[in-house]
N, C-alpha and C positions, 0 to 999 in steps of 0.2 A: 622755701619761705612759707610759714603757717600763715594762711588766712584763714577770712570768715565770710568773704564773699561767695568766694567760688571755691570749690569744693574738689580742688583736681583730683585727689586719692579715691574721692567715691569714683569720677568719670570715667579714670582709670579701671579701677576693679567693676565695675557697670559694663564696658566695653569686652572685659574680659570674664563677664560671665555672661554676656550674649553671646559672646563666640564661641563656648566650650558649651552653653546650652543649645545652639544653632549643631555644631557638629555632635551632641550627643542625640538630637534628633534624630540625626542622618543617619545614626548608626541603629536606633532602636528600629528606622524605616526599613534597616537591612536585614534585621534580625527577626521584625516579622514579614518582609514578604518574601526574604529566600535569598532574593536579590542582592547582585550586587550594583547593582544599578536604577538607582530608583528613580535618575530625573536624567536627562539628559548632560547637565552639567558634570556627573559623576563620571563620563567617560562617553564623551563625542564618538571617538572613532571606535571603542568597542563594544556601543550602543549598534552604527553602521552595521559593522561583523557580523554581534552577533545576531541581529533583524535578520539578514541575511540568510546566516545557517539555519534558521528558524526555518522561516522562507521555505529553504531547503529540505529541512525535516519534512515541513508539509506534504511537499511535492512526494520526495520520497515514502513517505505511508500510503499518501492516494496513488503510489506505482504499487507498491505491493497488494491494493486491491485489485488494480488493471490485473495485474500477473493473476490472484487467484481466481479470478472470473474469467480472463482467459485459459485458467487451466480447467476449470470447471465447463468451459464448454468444447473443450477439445475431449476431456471424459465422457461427454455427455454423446458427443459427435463419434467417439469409438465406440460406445456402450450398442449405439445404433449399428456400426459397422460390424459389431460382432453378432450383434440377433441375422443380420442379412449376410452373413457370411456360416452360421450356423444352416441358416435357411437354404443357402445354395447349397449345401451338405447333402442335403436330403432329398433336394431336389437333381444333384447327381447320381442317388442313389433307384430316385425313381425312373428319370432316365434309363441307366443302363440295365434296370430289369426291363424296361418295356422294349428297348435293343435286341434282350432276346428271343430268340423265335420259339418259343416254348408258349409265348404270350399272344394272346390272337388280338386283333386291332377291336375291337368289342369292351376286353379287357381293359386295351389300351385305352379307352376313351373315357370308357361309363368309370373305370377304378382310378387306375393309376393317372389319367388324365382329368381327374375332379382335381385330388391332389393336388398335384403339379400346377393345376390352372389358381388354386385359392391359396398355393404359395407363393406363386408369380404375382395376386394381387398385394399378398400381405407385404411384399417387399416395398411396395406400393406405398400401403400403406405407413410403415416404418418411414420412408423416406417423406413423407409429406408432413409425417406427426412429430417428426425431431424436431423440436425447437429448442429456446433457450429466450426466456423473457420475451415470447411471441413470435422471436426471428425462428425460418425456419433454415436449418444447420446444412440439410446434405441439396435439399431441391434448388434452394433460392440460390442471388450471387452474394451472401451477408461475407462467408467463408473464401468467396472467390481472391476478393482483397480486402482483408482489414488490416488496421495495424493497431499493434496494443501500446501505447505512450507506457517505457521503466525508466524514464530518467529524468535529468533535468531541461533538456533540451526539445526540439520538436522532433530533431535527429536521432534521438536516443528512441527507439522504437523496434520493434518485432512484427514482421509482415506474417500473414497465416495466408495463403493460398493452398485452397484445394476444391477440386472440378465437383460441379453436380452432378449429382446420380439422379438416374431413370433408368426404367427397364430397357429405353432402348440405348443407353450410353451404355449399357451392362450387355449389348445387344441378345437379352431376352425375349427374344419376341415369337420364336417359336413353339412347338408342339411337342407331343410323344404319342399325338394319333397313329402313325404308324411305325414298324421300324428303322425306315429312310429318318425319318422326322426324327426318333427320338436319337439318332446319332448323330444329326447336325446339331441336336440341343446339346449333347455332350461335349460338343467339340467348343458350344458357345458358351456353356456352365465355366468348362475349364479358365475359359478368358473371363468370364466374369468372377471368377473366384480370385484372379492372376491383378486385374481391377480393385478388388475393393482390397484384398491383401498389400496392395501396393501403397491403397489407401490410411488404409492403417497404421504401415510401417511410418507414412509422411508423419498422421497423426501422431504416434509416435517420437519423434523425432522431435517435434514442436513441443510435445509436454517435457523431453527432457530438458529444451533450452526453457523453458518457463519457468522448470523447476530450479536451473542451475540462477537463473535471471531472478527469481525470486532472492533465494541466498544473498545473492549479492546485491541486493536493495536491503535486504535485513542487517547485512556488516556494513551499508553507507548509514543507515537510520542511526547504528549504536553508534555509529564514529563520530557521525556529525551532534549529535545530541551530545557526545562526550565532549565534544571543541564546542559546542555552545556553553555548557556546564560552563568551561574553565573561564570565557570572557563573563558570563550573566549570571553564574548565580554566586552567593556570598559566600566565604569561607565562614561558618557559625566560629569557627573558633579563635579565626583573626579576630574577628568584628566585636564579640565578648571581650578577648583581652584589651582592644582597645576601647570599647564601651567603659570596663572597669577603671581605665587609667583617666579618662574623660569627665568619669563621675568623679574619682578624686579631685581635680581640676576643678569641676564643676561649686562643687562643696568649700573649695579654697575660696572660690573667687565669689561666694557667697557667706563665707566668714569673714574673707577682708572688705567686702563692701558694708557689712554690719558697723564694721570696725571704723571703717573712713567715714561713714555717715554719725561717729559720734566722736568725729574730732572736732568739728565746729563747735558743739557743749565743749568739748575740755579746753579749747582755746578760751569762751567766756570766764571760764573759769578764773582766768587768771587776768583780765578786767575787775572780776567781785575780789580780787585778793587786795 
């Protein structure tokens, strides 16, 4: 029924070019921020999700720093094991010439027992100067129990124990003043070499689960980033084709309201006839 009061064909096409400019926002919202979710409304429960895996990702990048800092101080922790396992080398070596009796205890003291005495400190030394961000690595108890957090969990964790060195846990603490002496030091070298090589191999053993623990924090990071992708970010090429079809819509619903806002004139019209 044509009136002139009320204007239902504009209210109509009014209605329906708020609601296709309302959803063509929402889609320009998606297209520039990646998303596909720009508000909450857009998807309650795979807003939840993907917060979630987010979450998750985080977690798992600050584990792959955990792991490369524990592996950096387990290198750092061998680097030292291998100068003091070098060092007992040599110090086996000076031992068993001072052992022989071709060597007179004179020798033994003023030569070959300067030596021996300023390698037994350097070990000392090594062990006191290993640190790693001020902690010290083989003397203190930093190594005795830590744990490195790789997962999501508090459980999800990597223990590193391994005993402190001294010369007398090395039991170094003898001579090669005389030849009695320098064969008890042989016999204690051996055990000290038997000691930190044992050490090592533990060392060892922890960088390769770090390495392996690593890995697999790197394929949970890609995985989980890849199931967040699929709930939160926008498909560019859905969103375009519906974006296009939205403007057409758009454009309708902005010619027929042009249209209904000028049937009140054409109804007077036919009053002046």
């Amino acid at each position: 029924m044509p009136v002139i009061s009320t204007n239902t064909a504009a209210n109509v096409a009014l209605n329906y070019l708020n609601n296709n400019s309302s959803l063509e926002s929402g889609q320009l919202a998606k297209l520039a921020s990646g998303s596909r979710i720009t508000q909450a409304s857009d998807d309650a429960a795979g807003l939840a999700i993907g917060t979630q895996l987010q979450a998750s990702t985080t977690v798992y990048q600050q584990d792959e720093t955990n792991v490369q800092q524990g592996s950096a101080i387990l290198q750092t922790t061998d680097g030292a094991l291998a100068q003091i396992s070098n060092i007992l080398q040599r110090m086996m070596a000076l031992a068993t010439e001072a052992a022989s009796g071709q060597i007179t205890n004179t020798q033994r003291t003023q030569d070959i027992g300067t030596e021996y005495s300023q390698l037994s400190s350097q070990i000392t030394t090594i062990v006191d100067s290993t640190r790693y961000a001020g902690v010290q690595l083989l003397s203190g108890s930093f190594l005795s129990n830590v744990k490195f957090l790789v997962g999501t969990t508090s459980a999800d964790t990597i223990g590193v124990s391994l005993s402190a060195l001294t010369l007398t846990s090395l039991g170094l603490t003898g001579s090669v003043g005389t030849a009695a002496q320098a064969l008890h030091s042989i016999t204690a070298i051996n055990s000290a070499i038997n000691i930190v090589t044992k050490q090592r191999a533990q060392v060892g053993a922890y960088e390769s689960r770090f390495n392996f623990s690593l890995q697999d924090i790197q394929t949970n990071v890609q995985n989980t980033q890849a199931a967040t992708s699929v709930i939160m970010d926008a498909d560019v090429a859905q969103v375009k084709s519906a974006l296009s079809a939205t403007d057409v819509r758009t454009q309708a619903s902005v010619a027929a309201l042009t249209q209904a806002s000028q049937l009140p004139q054409e109804l007077l019209k036919l009053l002046q006839s």
